[in-house]
C-alpha positions as CSV (number, residue, x, y, z in Angstrom):
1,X,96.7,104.4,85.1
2,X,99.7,107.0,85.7
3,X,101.6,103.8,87.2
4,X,101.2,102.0,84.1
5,X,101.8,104.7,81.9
6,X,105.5,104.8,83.6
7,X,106.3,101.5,83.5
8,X,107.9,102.1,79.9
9,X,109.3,105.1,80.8
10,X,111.2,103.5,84.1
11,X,112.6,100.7,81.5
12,X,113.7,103.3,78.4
13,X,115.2,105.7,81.3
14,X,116.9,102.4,83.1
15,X,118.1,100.7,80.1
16,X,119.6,104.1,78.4
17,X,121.3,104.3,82.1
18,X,119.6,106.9,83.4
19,X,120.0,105.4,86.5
20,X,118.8,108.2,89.1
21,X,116.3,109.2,86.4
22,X,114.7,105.9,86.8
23,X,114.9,105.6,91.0
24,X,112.9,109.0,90.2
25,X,110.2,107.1,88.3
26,X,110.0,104.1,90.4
27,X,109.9,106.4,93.3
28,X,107.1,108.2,91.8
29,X,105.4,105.7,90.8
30,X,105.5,104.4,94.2
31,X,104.3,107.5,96.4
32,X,101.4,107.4,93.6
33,X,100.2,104.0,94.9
34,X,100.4,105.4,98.4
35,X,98.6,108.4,97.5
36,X,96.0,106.5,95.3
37,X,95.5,103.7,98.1
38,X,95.2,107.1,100.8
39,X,92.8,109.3,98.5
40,X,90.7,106.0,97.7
41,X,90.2,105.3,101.2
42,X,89.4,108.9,102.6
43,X,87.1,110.3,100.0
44,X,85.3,106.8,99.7
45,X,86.2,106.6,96.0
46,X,86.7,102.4,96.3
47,X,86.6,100.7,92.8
48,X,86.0,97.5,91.3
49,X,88.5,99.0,88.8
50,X,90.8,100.1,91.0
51,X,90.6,96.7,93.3
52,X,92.2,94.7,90.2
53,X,94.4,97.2,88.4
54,X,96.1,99.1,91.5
55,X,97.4,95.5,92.2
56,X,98.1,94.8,89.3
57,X,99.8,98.0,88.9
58,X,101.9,97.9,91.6
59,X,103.0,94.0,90.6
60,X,103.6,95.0,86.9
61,X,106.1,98.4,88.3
62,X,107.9,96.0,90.7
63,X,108.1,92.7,88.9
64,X,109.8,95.2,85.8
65,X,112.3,97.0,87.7
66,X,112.9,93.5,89.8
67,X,113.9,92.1,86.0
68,X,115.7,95.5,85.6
69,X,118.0,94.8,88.0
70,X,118.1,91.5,87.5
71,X,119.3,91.8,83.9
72,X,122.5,94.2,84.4
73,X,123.5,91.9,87.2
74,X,122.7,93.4,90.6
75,X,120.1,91.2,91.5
76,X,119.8,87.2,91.4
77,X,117.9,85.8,88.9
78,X,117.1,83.3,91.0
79,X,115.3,85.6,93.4
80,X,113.3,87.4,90.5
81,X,112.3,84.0,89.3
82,X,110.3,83.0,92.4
83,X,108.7,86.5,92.5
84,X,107.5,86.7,89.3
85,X,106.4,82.6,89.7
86,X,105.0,84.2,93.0
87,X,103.0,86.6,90.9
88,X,101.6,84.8,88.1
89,X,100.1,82.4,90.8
90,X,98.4,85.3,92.7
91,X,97.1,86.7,89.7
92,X,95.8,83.0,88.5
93,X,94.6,82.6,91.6
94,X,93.0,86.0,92.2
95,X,91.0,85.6,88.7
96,X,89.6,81.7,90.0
97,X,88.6,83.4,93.1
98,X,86.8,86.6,91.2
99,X,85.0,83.4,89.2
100,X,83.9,82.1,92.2
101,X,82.5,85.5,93.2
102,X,85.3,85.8,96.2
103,X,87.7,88.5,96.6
104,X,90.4,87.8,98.7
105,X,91.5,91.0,100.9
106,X,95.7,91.9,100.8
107,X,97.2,90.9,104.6
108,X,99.9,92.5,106.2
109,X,102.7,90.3,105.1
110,X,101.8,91.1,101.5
111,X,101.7,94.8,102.2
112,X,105.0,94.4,104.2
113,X,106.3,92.4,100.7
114,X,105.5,95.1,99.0
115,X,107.3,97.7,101.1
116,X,110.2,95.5,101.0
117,X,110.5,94.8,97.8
118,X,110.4,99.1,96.7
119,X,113.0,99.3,99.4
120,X,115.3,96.8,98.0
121,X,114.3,97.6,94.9
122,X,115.6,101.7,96.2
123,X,118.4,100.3,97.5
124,X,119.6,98.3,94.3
125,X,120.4,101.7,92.6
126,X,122.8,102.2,95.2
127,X,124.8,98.7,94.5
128,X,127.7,99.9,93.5
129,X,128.1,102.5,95.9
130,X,127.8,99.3,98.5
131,X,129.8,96.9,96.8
132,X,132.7,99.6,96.4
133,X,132.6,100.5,100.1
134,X,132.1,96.4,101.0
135,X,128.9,97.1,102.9
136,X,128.3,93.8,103.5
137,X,125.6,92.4,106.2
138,X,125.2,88.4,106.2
139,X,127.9,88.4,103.2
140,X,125.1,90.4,101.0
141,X,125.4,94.2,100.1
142,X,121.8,94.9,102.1
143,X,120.1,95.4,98.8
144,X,120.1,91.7,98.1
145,X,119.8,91.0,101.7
146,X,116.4,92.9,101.9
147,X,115.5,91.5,98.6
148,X,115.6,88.0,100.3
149,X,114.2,88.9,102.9
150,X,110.9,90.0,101.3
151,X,111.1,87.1,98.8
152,X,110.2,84.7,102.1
153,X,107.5,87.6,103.3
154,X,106.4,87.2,99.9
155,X,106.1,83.5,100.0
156,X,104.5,83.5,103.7
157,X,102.0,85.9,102.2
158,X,101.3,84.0,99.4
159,X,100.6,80.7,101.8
160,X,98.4,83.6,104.1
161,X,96.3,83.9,101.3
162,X,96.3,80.8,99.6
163,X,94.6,79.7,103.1
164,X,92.4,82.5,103.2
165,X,91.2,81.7,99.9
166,X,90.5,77.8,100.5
167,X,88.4,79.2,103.7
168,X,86.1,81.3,101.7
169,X,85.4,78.9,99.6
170,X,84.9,76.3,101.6
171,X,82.8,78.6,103.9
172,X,80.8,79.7,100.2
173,X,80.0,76.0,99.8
174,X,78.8,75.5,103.0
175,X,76.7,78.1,103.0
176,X,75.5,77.3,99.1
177,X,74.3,73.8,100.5
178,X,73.0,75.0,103.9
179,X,70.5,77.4,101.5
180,X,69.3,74.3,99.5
């Protein structure tokens, strides 16, 4: 909930450029999903709440700061665009699979995605500093150049699951007529 709750503060801070103010936020926010994920684990406190909304959490914080960035210029549009598409389908597709009584597990690639994207997303406040000093790797400043990067990790994970998800149902049906 404390994720959610600074969603609006990260966007007032960002768009009253507050700039470091909001990296502080977002970085917040972000050791609190580590922290959550960590504390969840060890002290077996594992919720169905907390299986949909620290997801969802974690999507909502990037996706905003993504469109943050995104809307005073530093990163593509284009780039946010498939991410939040990205999104919308995972969530879509999370919700069919909950109806269906399947949950479908995060993989690696989507946990790597999601480091990526708070490191480009880190690394975007420092833009300036990179165009200024033309630190330039592939002809990108390596904040969009990480953010591309994780886009296609994204997209791989979203295939990894998408497939994942097919199996389970398709093993759920087979084992639905097997028990008639």
């Amino acid at each position: 909930m404390i994720r959610l709750i600074l969603i609006p503060v990260f966007v007032v801070l960002f768009l009253k450029g507050h700039k470091m103010a909001s990296l502080a936020v977002f970085v917040a926010a972000s050791l609190t999903d580590m922290l959550d994920g960590y504390l969840a684990r060890k002290l077996n406190q594992i919720t169905d709440f907390g299986k949909l909304f620290d997801p969802l959490a974690d999507k909502l914080m990037v996706v905003t700061a993504l469109f943050c960035q995104a809307y005073v210029g530093v990163f593509p549009w284009a780039a946010v665009v498939i991410v939040a598409a990205k999104e919308l389908v995972m969530v879509l597709g999370g919700v069919f699979m909950l109806s269906k009584n399947v949950v479908v597990y995060s993989n690696i690639y989507g946990k790597a995605a999601q480091v990526g994207f708070i490191a480009s997303l880190i690394l975007s406040f420092f833009h300036d500093r990179f165009v200024e000093g033309k630190v330039m790797l592939f002809g990108m400043t390596p904040d969009i150049l990480v953010l591309w990067i994780t886009v296609a990790l994204a997209i791989v994970a979203m295939v990894v699951y998408a497939v994942g998800a097919a199996k389970q149902l398709r093993d759920n049906k087979t084992s639905e007529g097997e028990s008639k």
